[in-house]
C-alpha positions in Angstrom: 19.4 -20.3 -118.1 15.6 -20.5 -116.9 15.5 -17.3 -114.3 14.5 -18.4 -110.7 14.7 -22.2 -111.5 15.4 -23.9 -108.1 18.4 -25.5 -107.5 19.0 -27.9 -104.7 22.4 -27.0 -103.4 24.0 -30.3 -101.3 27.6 -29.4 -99.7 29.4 -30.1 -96.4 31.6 -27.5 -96.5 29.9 -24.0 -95.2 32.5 -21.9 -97.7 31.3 -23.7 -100.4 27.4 -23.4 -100.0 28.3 -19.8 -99.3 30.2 -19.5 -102.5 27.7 -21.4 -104.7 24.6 -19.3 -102.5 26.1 -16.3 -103.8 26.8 -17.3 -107.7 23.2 -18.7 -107.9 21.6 -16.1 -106.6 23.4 -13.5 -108.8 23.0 -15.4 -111.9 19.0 -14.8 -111.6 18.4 -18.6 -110.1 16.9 -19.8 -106.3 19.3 -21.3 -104.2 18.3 -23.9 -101.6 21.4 -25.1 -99.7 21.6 -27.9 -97.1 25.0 -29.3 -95.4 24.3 -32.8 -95.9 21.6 -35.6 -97.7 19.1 -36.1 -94.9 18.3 -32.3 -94.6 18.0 -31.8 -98.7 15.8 -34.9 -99.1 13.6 -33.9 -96.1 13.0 -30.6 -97.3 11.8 -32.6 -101.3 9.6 -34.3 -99.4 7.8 -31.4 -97.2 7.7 -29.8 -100.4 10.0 -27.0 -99.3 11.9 -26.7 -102.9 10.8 -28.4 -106.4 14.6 -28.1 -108.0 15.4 -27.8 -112.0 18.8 -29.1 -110.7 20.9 -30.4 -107.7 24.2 -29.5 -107.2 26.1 -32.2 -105.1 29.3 -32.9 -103.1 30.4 -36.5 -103.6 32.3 -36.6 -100.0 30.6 -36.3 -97.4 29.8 -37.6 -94.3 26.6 -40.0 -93.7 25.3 -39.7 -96.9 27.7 -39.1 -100.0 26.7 -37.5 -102.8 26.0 -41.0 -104.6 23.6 -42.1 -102.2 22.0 -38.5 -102.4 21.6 -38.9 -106.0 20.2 -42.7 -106.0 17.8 -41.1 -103.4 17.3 -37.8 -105.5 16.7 -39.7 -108.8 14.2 -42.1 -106.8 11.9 -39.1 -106.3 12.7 -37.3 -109.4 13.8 -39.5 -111.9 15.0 -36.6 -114.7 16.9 -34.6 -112.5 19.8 -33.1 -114.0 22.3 -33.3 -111.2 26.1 -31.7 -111.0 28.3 -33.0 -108.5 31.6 -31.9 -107.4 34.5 -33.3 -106.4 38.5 -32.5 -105.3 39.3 -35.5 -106.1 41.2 -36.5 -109.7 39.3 -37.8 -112.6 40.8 -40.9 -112.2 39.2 -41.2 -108.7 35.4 -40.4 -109.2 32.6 -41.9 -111.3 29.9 -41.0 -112.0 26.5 -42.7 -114.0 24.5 -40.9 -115.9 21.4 -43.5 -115.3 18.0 -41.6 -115.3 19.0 -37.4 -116.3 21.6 -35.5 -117.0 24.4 -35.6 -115.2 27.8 -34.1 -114.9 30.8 -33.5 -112.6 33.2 -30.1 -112.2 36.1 -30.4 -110.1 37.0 -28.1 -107.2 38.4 -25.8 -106.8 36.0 -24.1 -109.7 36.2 -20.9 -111.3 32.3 -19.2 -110.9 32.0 -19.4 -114.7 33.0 -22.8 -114.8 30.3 -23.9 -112.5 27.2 -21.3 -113.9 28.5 -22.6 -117.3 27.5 -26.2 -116.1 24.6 -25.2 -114.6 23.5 -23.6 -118.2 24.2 -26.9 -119.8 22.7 -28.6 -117.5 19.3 -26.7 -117.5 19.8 -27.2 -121.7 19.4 -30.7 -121.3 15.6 -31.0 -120.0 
């Protein structure tokens, strides 16, 4: 994994972006965590955070993680992105249009979701 890459961190749920805060940031990488779309895209476009990756919820409210990753991918067309997801396979979709993409389903065992990251990070 590339130490201190940047990785846009997109969750509703304040357990999880403590959870994933904590795994990032111990596995060597910067964390930049925002509860919803319109905060994460706002702080691309002040230049606040230049992420290797973004790590998105695909429910949420306002903006799901879809729409964040149309918007994401508009701005930075090669962005590997991760989302996740409690719903079944069966239930979510996902396109890998523009870079790589993947999804991990919750609940997530912290190697499971570093291990993505990795793979991720491999791709570019």
């Amino acid at each position: 994994m590339r130490s201190q890459a940047a990785i846009l961190v997109v969750d509703d749920d304040p357990d999880i972006l403590d959870l994933v805060e904590i795994l990032v940031s111990e596995a060597g990488l910067q964390p930049h965590c925002h509860a919803d779309g319109d905060s994460a895209l706002a702080a691309l476009d002040r230049g606040d955070c230049e992420p290797a990756l973004a790590l998105l919820d695909i429910l949420m409210p306002v903006m799901d993680g879809h729409e964040l990753a149309d918007a994401l991918r508009q701005r930075r067309p090669q962005l590997p992105i991760l989302f996740v997801s409690g719903f079944s396979p069966r239930r979510v979709s996902i396109s890998d249009e523009g870079g790589p993409t993947a999804l991990l389903h919750k609940p997530f065992r912290p190697q499971q979701l570093l291990e993505q990251i990795r793979l991720l990070l491999e791709q570019v």
